[in-house]
FIZA-581383 format. One record per residue (C-alpha): residue number from 1; residue in one letter; x, y, z. Coordinates in steps of 0.001 Angstrom, whole numbers. Example, Ala and Ser with C-alpha at 12.3 -4.5 7.8 and 13.67 -1.06 7.14 Angstrom:
# residues 2
 seq type      c1      c2      c3
   1    A   12300   -4500    7800
   2    S   13670   -1060    7140
//
This chain:
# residues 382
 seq type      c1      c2      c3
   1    X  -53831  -19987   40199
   2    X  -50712  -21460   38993
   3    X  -49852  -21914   34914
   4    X  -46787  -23427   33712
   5    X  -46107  -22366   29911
   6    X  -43848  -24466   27689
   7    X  -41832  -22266   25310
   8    X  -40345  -18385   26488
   9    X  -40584  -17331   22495
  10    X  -43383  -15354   20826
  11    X  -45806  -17070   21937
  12    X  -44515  -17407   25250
  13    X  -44412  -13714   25938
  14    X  -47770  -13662   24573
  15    X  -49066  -16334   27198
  16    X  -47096  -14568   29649
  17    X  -48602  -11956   29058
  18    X  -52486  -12322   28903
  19    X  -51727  -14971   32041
  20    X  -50203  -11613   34037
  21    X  -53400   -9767   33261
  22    X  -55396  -12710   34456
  23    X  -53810  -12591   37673
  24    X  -52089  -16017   36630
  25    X  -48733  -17309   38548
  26    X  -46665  -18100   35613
  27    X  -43871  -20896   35749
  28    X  -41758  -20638   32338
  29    X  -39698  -23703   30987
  30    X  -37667  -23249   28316
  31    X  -34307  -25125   27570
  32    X  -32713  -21667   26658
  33    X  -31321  -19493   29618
  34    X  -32130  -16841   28257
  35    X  -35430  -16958   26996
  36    X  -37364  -13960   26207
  37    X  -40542  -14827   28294
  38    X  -38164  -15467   31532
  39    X  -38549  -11448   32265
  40    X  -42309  -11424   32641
  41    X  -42808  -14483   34294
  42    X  -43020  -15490   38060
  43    X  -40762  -18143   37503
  44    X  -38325  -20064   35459
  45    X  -36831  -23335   35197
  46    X  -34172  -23747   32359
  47    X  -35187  -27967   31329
  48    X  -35022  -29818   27818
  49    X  -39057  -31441   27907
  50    X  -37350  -34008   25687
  51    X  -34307  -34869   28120
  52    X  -36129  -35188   31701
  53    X  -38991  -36287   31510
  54    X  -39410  -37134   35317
  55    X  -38479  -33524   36280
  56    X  -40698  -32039   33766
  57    X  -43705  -34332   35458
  58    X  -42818  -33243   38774
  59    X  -43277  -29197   37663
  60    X  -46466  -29203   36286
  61    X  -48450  -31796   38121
  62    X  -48762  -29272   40674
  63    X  -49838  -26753   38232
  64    X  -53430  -25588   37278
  65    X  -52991  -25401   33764
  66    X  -50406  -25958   30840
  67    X  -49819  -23703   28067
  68    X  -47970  -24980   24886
  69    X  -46085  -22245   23707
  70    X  -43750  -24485   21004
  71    X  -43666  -25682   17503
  72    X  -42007  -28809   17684
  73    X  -43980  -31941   17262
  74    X  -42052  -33879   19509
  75    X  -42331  -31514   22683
  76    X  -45799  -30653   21600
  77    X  -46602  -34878   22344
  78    X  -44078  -35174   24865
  79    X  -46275  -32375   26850
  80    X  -49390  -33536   26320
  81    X  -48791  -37451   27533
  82    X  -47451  -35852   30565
  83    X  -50249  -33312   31209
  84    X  -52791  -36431   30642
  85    X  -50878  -38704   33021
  86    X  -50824  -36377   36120
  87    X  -54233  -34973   35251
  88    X  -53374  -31290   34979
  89    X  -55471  -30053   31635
  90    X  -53330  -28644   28817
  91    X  -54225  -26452   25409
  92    X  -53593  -28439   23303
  93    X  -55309  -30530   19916
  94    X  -52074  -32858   18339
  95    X  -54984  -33263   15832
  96    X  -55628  -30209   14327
  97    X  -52216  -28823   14927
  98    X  -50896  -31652   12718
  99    X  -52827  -30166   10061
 100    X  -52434  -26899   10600
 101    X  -48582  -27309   11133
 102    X  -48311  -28381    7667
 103    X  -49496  -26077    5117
 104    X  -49642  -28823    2536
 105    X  -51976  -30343    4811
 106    X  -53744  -27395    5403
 107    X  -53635  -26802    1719
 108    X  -55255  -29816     323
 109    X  -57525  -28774    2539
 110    X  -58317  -25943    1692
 111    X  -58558  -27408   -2133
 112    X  -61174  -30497    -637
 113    X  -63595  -28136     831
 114    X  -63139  -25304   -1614
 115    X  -62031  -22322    1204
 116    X  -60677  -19070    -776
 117    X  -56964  -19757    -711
 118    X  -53948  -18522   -3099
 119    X  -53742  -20334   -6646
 120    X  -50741  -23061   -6546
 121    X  -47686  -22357   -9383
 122    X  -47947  -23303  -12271
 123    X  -51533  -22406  -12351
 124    X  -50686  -18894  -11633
 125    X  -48896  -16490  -13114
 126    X  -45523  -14482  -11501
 127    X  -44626  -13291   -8768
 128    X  -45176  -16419   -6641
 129    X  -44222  -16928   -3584
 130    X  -42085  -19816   -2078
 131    X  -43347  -21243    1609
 132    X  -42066  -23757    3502
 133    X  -44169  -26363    4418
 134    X  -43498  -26725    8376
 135    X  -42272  -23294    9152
 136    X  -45329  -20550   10247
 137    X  -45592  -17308    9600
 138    X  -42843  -15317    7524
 139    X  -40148  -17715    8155
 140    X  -38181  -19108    4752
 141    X  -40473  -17414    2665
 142    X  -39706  -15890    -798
 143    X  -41024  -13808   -3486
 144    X  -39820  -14859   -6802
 145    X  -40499  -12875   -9856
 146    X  -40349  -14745  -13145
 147    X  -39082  -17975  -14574
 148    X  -35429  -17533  -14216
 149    X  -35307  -16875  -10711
 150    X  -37389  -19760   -9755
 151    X  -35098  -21945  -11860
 152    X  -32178  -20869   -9815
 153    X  -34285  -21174   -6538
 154    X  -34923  -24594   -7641
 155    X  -31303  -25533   -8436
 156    X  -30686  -23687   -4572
 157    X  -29398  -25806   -1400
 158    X  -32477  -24492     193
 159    X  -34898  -25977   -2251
 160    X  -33420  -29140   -2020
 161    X  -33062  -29295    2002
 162    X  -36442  -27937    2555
 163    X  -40106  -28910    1296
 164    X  -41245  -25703    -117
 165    X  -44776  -24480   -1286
 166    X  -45079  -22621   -4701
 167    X  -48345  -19981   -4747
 168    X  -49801  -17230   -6527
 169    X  -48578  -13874   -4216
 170    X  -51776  -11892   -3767
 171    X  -51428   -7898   -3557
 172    X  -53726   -6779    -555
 173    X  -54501   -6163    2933
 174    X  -53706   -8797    5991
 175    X  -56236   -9683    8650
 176    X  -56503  -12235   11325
 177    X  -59034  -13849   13623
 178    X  -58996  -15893   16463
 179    X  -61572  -18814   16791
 180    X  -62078  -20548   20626
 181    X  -64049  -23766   21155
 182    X  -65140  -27186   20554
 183    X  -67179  -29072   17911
 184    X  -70805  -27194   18178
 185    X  -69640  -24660   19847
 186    X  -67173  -21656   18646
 187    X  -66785  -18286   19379
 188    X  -65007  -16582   16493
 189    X  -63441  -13130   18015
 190    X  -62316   -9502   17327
 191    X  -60873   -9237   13530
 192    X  -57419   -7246   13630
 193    X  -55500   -5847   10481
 194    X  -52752   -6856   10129
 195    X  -49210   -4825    8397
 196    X  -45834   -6742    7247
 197    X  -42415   -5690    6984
 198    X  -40357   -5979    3810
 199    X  -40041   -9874    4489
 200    X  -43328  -10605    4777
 201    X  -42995  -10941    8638
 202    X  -45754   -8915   11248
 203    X  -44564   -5584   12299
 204    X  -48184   -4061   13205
 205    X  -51113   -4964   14446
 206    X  -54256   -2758   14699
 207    X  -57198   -2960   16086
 208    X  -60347   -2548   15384
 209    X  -60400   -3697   12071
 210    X  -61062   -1536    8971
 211    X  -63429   -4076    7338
 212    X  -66943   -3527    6401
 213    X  -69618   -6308    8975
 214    X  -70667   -7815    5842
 215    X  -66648   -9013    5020
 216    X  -66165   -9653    8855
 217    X  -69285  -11578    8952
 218    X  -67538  -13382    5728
 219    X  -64581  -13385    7693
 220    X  -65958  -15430   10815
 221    X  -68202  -17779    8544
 222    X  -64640  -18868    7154
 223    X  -63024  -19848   10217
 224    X  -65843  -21222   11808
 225    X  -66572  -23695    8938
 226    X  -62678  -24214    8996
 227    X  -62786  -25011   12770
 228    X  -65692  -27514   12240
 229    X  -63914  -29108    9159
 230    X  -60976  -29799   11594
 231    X  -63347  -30680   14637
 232    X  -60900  -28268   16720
 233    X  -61178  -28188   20690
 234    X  -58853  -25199   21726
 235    X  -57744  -21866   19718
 236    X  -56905  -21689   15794
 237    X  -56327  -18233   14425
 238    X  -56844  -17906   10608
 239    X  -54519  -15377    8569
 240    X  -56732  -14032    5163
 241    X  -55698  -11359    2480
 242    X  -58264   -9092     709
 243    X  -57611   -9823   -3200
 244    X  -60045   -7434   -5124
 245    X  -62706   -8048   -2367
 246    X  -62671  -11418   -2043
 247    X  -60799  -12681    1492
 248    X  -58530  -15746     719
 249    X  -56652  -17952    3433
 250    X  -52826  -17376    3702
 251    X  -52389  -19324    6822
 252    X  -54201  -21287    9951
 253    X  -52836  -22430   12979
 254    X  -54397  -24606   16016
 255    X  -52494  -22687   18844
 256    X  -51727  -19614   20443
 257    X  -50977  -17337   18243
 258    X  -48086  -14325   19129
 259    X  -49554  -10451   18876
 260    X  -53057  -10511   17995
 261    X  -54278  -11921   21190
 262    X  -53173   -8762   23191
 263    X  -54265   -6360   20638
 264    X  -58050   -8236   21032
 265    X  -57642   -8156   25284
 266    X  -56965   -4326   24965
 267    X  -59623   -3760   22619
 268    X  -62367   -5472   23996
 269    X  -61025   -6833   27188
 270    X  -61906  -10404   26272
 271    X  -58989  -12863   27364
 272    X  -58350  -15360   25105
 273    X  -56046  -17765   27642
 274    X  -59311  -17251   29921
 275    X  -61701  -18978   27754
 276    X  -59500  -21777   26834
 277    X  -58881  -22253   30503
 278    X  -62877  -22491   30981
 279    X  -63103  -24825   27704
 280    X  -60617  -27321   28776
 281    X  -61873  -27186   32369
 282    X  -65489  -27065   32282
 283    X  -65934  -28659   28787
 284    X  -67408  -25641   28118
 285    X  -66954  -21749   27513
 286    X  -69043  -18708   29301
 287    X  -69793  -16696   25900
 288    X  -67625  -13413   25701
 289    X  -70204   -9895   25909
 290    X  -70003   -8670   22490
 291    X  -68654   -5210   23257
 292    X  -70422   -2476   21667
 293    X  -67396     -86   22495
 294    X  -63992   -1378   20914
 295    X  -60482     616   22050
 296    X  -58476    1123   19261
 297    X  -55249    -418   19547
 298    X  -51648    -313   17953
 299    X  -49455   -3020   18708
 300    X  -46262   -2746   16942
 301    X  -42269   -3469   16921
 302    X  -39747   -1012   16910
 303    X  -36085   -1429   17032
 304    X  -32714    1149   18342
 305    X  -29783     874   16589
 306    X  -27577    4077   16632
 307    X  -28747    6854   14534
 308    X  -32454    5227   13970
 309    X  -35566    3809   15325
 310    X  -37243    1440   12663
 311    X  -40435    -543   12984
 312    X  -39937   -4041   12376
 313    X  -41218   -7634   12411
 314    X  -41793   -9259   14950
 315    X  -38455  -11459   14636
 316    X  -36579   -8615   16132
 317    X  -38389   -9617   19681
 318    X  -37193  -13579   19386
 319    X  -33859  -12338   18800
 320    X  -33280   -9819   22037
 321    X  -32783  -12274   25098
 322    X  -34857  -11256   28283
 323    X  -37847   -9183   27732
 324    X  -39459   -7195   30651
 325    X  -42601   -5519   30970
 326    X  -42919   -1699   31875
 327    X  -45992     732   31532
 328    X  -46018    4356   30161
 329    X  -42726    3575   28171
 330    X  -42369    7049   26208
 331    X  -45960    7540   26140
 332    X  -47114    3948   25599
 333    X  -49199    2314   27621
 334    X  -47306    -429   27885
 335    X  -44179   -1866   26946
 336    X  -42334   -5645   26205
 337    X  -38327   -4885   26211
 338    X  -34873   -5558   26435
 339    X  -34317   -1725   27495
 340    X  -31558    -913   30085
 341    X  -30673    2693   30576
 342    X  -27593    3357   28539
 343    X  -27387     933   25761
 344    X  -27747    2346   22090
 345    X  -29405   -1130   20512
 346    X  -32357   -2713   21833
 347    X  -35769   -3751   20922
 348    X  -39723   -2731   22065
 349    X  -43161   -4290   21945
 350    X  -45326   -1042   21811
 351    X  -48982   -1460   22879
 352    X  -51091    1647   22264
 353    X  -54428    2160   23562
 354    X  -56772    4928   22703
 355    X  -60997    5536   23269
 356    X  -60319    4638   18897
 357    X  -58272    3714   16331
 358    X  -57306    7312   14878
 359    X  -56835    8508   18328
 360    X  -54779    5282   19461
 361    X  -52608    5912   16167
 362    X  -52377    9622   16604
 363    X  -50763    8609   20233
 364    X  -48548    5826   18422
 365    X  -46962    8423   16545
 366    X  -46089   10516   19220
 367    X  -44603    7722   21178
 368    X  -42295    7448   18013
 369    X  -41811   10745   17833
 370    X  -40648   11031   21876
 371    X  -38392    7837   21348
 372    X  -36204    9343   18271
 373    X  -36194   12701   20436
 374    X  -35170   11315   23290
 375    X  -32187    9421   21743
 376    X  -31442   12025   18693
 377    X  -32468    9153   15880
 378    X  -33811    9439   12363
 379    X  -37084    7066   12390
 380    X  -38065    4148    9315
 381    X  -40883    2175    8603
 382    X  -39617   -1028    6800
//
């Protein structure tokens, strides 16, 4: 089977990736040469979906399936008129990922339907945090602490160039779940944990999660109501924080997400590009086996600069050209890298598998520990 995935970023190398363990033939576009994704895909054709149109119809009506792997509107539509005119079925909903694009969409809502979700400014009190609207994830986003420095973020170029969100920041654990399906019928999936860096971005995933059933039964009755609210056909994962028990929404997006979706394949072997390849070709999904017996699983980012290793966000991947794949990468299972013998800065996807979660992290450590041995460096946790 032949896939053709649109975007070689984060969410690139995550389709990549699951589409490699499916046994997938992967053809990567991406306008960018160098690409991250390019390394762990079969092949790669360097095209602008905006520019050539023609050429991009003649690469994927050949293809089995499309994978969106982009944020931008314009490719997102672009891709999906082409798929539908050739007939080759694509994962994608412009519908809900026009909401869920826009967190002020998103937001309101969230406010409508009354779904747990951080207080807006001034209705809160300080430290807030500052979000732009049409970025995901960490990207733009700002903790400000009192009155005077949100004045001066106000009277700041980037206030004025960009349409920012002012909330309530919430002190608490991250989680995130993945929810695959179509109106009546959703499968919400493994619950992961979820641990930041010092700006807010993803630098560790774990799984099995640490919550009780009853908060990841509360945790699945959320996104399911969300993903009936938006009437989604495809994938939406839903970002929540613990506040003093209760779990309010930080984030939802109706696409692919980067990260979690490998930590849930290693931990329960369910594939997530697998079911949406059943949805949008059968209409319908074959229902996952709940597995009684979940791996435990560290997925996390660490990056070499000389004299120190330091686990980081997940930006540090976007931002190292080619990635390959390896396996047993000191003492990881498996590995996502810009590694070559000999250089003294580079970057690593570490996936960690273990029979459970203390046992998987107990191996994570020592991977660490045979990585700053192996290259004489101090180690950090940002």
């Amino acid at each position: 089977m032949r896939v053709v995935v649109a975007g070689g970023k984060l969410q690139g190398i995550e389709a990549a990736y699951l589409a490699r363990q499916a046994g997938w033939s992967v053809l990567l576009i991406d306008k960018n040469p160098s690409a991250p994704a390019r390394g762990i895909c079969d092949q790669f054709c360097q095209l602008d979906i905006l520019q050539d149109s023609n050429k991009l119809e003649r690469l994927v009506k050949s293809a089995d399936f499309i994978i969106p792997a982009i944020e931008d509107k314009a490719v997102l539509s672009c891709l999906d008129r082409t798929a539908h005119s050739v007939g080759v079925p694509i994962a994608c909903d412009i519908s809900s990922y026009a909401i869920t694009s826009s967190k002020k969409a998103s937001d309101r809502l969230f406010i409508e339907k009354k779904i747990p979700a951080p207080r807006y400014w001034p209705q809160c009190e300080f430290p807030v945090i500052a979000k732009p609207s049409d970025m995901s994830g960490s990207m733009g986003v700002k903790k400000i602490l009192n009155e005077r420095d949100l004045a001066l973020f106000f009277d700041s170029e980037d206030y004025k160039h960009n349409d920012y969100l002012i909330q309530e920041f919430l002190e608490g654990d991250s989680y995130s779940i993945e929810v695959v399906g179509c109106p009546g019928s959703y499968v919400p999936l493994q619950v992961t944990d979820l641990e930041m860096d010092a700006g807010y971005d993803c630098k560790r995933v774990l799984a099995p999660t640490k919550l009780t059933q009853d908060q990841i039964l509360q945790f699945q009755n959320l996104s399911l109501r969300i993903s009936e609210l938006l009437q989604l056909t495809g994938i939406m994962d839903v970002e929540a924080i613990n506040h003093n028990g209760v779990l309010k929404v930080l984030e939802i997006d109706a696409r692919l997400p980067s990260q979690t979706p490998t930590a849930v394949y290693r931990s329960t072997g369910i594939n997530m590009l697998v079911m949406l390849y059943d949805l949008y070709t059968e209409g319908q999904m074959s229902l996952p086996p709940d597995p009684c017996k979940q791996k435990g699983v560290v997925y996390e980012h660490v990056q070499i600069t000389p004299g120190k290793v330091e686990t980081q966000g997940e930006h540090i991947i976007s931002q190292a050209g080619c990635i390959n794949y390896y396996q047993d990468f000191f003492g990881a299972d498996e590995a996502l890298t810009n590694y070559i013998p000999g250089s003294s800065i580079w970057a690593a996807t570490l996936i960690i598998t273990a029979d459970d979660r203390s046992q998987a992290w107990k191996k994570r450590c020592q991977v660490i520990e045979n990585i700053r041995e192996y290259f004489g460096l101090e180690y950090h946790d940002s």
